[in-house]
DRENDOTOR-353740 format. One line per field, with one value per atom (N, C-alpha, C): residue in three letters; y, x, z. Coordinates in Angstrom, 3 decimals, decimal comma. Layout:
REM DRENDOTOR-353740
type c(ala_...)
v c(Y_...)
u c(X_...)
w c(Z_...)
***
This chain:
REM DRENDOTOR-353740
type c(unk_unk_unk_unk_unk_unk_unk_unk_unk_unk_unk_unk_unk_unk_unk_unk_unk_unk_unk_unk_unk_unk_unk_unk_unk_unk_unk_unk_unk_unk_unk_unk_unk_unk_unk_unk_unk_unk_unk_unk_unk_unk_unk_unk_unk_unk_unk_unk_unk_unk_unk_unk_unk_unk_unk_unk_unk_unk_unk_unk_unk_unk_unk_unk_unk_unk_unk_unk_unk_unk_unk_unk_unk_unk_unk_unk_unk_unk_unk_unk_unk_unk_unk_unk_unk_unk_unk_unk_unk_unk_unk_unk_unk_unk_unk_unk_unk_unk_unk_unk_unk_unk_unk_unk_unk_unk_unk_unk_unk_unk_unk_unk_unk_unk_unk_unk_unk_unk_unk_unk_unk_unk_unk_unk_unk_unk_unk_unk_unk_unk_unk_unk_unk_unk_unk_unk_unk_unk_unk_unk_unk_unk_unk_unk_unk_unk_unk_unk_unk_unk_unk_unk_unk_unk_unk_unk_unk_unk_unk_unk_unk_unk_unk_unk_unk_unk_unk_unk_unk_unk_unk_unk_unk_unk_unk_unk_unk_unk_unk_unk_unk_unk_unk_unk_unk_unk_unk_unk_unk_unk_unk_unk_unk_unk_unk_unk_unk_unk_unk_unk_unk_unk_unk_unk_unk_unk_unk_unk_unk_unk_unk_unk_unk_unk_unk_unk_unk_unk_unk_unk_unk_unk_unk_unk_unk_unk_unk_unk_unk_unk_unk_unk_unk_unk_unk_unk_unk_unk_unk_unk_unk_unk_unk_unk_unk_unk_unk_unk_unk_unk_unk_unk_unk_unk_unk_unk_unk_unk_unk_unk_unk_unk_unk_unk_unk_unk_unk_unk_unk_unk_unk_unk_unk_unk_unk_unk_unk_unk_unk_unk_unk_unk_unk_unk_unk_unk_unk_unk_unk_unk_unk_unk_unk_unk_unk_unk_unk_unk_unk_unk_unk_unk_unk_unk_unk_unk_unk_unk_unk_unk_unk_unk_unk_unk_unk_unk_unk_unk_unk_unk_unk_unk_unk_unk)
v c(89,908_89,424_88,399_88,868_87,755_86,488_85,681_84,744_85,172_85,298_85,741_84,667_84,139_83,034_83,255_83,350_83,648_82,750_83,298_82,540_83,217_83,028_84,186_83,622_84,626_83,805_85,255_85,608_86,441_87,278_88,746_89,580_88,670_88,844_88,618_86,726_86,058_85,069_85,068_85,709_85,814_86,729_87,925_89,320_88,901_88,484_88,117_86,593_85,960_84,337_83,684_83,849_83,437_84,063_83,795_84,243_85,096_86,083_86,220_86,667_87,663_88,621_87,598_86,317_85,927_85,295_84,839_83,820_85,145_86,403_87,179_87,516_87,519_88,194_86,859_85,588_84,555_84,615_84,805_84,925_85,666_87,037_88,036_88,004_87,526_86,983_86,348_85,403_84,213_84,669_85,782_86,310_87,230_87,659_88,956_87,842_86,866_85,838_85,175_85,000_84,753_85,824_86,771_88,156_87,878_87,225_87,719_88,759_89,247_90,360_89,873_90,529_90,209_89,702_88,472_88,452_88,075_88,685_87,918_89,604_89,640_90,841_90,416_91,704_91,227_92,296_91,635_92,835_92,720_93,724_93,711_94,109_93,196_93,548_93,854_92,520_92,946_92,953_93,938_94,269_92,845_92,278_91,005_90,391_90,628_89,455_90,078_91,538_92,077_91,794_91,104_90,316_89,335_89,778_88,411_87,090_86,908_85,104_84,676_85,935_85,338_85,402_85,901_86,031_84,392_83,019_82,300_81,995_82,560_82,279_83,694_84,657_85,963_85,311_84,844_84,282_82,953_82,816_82,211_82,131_83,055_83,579_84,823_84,755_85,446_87,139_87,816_89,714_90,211_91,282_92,026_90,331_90,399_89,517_89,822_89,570_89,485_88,226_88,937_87,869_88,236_87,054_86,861_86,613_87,603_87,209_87,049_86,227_85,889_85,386_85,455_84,956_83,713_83,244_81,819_80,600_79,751_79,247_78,336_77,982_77,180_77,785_78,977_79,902_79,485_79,464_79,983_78,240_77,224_75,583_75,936_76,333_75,902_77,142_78,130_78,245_77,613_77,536_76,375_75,222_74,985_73,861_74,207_75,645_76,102_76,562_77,152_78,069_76,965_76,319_75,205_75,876_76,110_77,151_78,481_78,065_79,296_78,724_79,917_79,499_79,891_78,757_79,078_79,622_80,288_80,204_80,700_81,166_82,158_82,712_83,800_84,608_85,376_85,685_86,489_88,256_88,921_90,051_91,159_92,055_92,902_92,159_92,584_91,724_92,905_92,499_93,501_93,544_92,683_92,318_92,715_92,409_92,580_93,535_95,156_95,728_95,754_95,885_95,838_94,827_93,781_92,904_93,001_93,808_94,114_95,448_95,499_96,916_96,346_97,233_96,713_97,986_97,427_98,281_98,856_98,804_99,557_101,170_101,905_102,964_102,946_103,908_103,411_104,383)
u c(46,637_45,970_46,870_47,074_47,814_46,584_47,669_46,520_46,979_46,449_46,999_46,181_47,195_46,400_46,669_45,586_45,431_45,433_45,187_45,413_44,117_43,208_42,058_41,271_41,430_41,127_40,579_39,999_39,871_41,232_41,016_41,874_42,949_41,623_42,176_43,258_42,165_43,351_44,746_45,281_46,080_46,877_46,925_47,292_47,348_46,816_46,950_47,703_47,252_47,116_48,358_48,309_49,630_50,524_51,861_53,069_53,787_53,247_53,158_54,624_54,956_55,860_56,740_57,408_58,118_58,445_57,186_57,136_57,632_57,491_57,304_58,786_59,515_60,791_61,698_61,581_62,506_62,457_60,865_60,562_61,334_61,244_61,843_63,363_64,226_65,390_65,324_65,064_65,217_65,096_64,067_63,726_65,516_66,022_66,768_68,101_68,425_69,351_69,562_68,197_67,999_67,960_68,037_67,568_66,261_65,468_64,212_63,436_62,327_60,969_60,349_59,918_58,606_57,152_56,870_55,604_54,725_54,300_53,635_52,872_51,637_50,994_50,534_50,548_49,051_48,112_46,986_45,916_44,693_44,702_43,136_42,201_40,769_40,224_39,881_40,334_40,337_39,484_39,428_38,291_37,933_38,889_38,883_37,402_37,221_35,633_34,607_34,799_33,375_33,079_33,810_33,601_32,828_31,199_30,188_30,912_31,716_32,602_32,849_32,691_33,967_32,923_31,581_30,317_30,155_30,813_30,535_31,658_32,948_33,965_34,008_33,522_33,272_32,611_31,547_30,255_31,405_31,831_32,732_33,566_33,961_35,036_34,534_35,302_34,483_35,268_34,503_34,741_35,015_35,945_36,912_37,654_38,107_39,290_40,693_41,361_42,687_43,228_44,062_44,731_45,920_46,409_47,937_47,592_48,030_48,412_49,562_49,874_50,898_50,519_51,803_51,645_52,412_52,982_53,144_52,461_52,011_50,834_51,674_52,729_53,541_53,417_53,965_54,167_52,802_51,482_50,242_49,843_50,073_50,063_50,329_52,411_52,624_52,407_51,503_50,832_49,599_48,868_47,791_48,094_49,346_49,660_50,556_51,097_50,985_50,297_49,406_48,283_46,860_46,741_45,698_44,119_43,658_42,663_41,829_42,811_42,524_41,422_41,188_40,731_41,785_41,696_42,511_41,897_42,727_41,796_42,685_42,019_42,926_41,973_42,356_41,455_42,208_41,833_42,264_42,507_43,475_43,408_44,282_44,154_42,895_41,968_40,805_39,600_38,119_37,522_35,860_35,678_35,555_35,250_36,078_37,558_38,431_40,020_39,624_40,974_42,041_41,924_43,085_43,526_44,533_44,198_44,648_45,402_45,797_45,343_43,867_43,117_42,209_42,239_41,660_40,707_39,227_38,196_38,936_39,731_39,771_40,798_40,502_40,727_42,567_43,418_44,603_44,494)
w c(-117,057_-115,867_-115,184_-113,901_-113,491_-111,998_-111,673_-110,885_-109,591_-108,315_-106,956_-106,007_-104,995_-104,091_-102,995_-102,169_-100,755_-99,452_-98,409_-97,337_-96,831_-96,229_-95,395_-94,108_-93,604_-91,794_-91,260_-90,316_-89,414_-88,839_-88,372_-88,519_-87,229_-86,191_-84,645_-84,839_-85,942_-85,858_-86,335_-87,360_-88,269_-87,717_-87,307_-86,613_-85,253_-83,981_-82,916_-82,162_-83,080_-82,461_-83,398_-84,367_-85,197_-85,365_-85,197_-85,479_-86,666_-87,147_-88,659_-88,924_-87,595_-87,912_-88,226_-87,526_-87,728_-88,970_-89,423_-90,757_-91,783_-91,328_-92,948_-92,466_-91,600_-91,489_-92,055_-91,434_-92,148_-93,862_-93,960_-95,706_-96,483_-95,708_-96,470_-96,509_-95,518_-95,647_-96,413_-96,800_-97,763_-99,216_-98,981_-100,607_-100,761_-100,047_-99,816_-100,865_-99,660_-99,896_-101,061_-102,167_-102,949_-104,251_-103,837_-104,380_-105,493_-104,750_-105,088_-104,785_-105,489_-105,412_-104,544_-103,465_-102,198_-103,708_-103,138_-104,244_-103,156_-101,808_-100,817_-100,232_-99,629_-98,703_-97,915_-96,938_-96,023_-95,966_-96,289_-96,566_-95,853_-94,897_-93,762_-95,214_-94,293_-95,043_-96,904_-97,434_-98,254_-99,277_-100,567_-101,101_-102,194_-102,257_-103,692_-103,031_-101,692_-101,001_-101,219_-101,924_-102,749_-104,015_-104,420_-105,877_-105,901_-106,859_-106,566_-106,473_-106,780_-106,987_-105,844_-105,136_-103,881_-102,782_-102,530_-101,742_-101,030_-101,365_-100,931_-99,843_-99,908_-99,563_-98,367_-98,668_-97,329_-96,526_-96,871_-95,939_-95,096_-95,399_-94,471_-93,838_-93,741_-93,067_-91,860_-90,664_-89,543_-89,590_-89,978_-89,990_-88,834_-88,445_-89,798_-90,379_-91,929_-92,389_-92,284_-92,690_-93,029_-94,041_-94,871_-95,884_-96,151_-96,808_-97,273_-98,637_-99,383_-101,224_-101,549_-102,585_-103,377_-104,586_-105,757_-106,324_-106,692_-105,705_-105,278_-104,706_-105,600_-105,055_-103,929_-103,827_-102,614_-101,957_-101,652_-100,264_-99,498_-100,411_-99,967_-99,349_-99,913_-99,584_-98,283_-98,213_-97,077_-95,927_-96,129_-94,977_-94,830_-95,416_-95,389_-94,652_-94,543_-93,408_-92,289_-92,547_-90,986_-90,233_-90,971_-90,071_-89,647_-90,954_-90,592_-90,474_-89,619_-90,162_-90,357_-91,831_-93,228_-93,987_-95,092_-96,215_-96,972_-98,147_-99,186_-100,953_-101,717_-102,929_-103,601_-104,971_-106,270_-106,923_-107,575_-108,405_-109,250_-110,464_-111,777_-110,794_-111,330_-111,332_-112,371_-112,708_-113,093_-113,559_-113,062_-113,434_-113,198_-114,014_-114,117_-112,671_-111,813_-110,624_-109,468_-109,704_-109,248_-109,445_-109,597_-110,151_-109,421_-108,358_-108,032_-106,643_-106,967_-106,287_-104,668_-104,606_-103,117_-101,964_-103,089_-102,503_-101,306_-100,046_-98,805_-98,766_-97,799_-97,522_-96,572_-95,889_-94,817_-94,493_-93,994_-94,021_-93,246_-93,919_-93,610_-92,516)
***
């Protein structure tokens, strides 16, 4: 089981209003430069907010969602202080609740 920490905001904010492409293209350079593994997604909609645990943290957030996983809990800080407002969190995955952690409701 590993731990995965998110970023979660509304589709239209995250996808429209914030700059993403750019943040994930400097990122991914940096990972390249470094020759690191991408440990970062972005996932519409995603299914981890049908997990009873997480029913308090959906209810708050304005539908459709969108999120950013990693398993960097920095990466996920310092968008938390670029984006400003997100929700932030973590959750176990594979989990009874949660199998697969980068699985989205939405139809590709």
């Amino acid at each position: 089981m590993s731990t995965y920490y998110y970023v979660l905001a509304s589709q239209r904010f995250l996808l429209e209003e914030e700059a993403l492409d750019e943040i994930f293209k400097e990122r991914t350079r940096n990972y390249q430069e470094q020759e690191k593994q991408i440990d970062f997604w972005l996932v519409k909609q995603p299914a981890f907010l049908e997990a009873p645990t997480m029913a308090k943290v959906k209810a708050q957030c304005p539908q459709p969602s969108a999120a950013i996983i990693s398993t960097d809990p920095k990466f996920i800080t310092w968008l938390k202080l670029r984006l400003e407002y997100v929700l932030t969190g973590e959750f176990e995955s594979p989990s009874e609740t949660i199998p697969d952690a980068l699985a989205s409701l939405q139809l590709a």
